[in-house]
N, C-alpha and C positions, 0 to 999 in steps of 0.2 A: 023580482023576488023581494020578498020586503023582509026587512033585518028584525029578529027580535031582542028586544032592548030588555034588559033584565032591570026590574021594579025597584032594586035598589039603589041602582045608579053604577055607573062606571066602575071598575075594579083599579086600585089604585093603590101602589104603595105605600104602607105606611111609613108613618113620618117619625116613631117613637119604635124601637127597640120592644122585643115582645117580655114578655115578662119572664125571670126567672125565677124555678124553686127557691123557696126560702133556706136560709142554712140550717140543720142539724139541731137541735136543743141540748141532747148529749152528746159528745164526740165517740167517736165508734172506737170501741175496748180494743185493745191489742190484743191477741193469743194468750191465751195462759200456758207459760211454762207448764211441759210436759216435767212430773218427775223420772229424776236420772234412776237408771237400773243400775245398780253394782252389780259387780261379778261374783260367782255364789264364795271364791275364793277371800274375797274383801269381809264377806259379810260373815262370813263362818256357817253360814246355813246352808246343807244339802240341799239341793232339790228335792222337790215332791215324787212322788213314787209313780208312773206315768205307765200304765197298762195299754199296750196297743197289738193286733193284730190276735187275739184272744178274746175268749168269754170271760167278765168278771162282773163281780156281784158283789156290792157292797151292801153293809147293814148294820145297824145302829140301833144299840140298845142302854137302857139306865143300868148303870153298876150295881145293883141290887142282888141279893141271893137266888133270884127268878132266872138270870140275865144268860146263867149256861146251856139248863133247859131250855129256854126260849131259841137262845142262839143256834141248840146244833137241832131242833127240828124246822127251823126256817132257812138254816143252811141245807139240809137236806134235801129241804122243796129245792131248793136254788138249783142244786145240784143235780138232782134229779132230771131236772131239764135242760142238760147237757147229754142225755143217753149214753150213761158209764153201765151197761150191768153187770158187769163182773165186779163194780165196786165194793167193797165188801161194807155195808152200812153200817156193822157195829163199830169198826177201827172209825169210820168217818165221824160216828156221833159222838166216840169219846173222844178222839182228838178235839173237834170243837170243844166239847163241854170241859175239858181239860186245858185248854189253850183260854178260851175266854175264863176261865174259874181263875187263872194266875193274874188274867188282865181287873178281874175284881179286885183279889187279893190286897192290889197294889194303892187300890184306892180312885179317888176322883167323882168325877157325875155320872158320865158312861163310857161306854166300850162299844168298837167298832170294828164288826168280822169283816174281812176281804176277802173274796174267792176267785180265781184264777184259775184256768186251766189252759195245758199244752202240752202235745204229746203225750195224751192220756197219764199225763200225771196232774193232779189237781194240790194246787198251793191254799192252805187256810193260813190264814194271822189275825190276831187277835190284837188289838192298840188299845190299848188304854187310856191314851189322852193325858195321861197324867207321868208326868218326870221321879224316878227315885222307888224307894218300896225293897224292903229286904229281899223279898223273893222274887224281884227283877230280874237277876244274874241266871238263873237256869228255869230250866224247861221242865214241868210237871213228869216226873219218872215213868207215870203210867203211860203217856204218850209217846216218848224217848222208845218203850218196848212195844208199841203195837207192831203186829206183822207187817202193815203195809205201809206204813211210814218209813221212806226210802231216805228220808234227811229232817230236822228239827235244827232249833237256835232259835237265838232273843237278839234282840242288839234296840239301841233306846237312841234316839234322836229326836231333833225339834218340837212332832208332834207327841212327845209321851214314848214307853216301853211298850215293844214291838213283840211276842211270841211266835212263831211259823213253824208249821210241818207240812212237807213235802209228803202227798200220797200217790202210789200208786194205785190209780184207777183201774187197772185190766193186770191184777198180781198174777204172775207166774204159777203154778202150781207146783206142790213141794215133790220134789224125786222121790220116788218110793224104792227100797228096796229090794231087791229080787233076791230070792234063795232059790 
């Protein structure tokens, strides 16, 4: 059998060390310090208001004299598409437009509806974004009396003064009577 010799010649180790990468140009950055979280107790600020296991609907409008109008017919659609129909519409649309009309009142850029619902009761708040305002302390009267408004209140923190009424979605019907 006859041996085949490869054209290059013998294989043979080298006599010199193979080359290594060059070093680095920049040296490689260390981690950036995560910032520390304080506890909300250090810092004085509540948390955020965190809606879970519910339908909610947020919506954002300019504080302008438009802004109540606007707000309780697109709170409505909102609404609407949770299938409340015993809701009573007119208590719904003046509550919004009553609850955002106090969040104008108060001043700022704009106002911000929130809607919730549970246990066929549906929650509106009206935020106003803006801290302070004479008429911050209470809740528009006219809303305080609707029928199906089972709870109402203000309370003002971090993000600006807060409005809410509590609705009953599916109201009871009134006892009547009998003679």
């Amino acid at each position: 059998m006859s041996e085949v010799v490869d054209a290059r010649g013998p294989k043979v180790p080298p006599s010199f060390p193979p080359k290594s990468p060059p070093p680095q140009k920049k040296p490689v950055e260390p981690p950036r310090p995560q910032p520390v979280t304080k506890p909300t107790s250090a810092t004085g600020v509540p948390p955020r208001m965190v809606v879970t296991g519910r339908r909610a609907r947020v919506l954002t409008f300019r504080a302008d004299q438009w802004a109540p109008r606007k707000a309780a017919g697109q709170a409505a659609l909102a609404v609407g598409e949770w299938q409340y129909p015993l809701l009573d519409e007119h208590d719904f649309l003046k509550a919004v437009h009553g609850l955002v009309q106090a969040a104008v009142a108060v001043g700022g850029k704009r106002v911000s509806v929130h809607l919730a619902d549970q246990n066929a009761k549906i929650l509106v708040m009206a935020l106003s974004h803006q801290a302070g305002g004479e008429n911050a302390a209470r809740v528009p009267h006219e809303v305080a009396l609707l029928r199906t408004v089972d709870a109402c209140g203000t309370h003002a923190d971090h993000d600006g003064h807060a409005w809410w009424a509590l609705l009953d979605a599916e109201p009871r019907p009134k006892a009547r009577l009998v003679q």
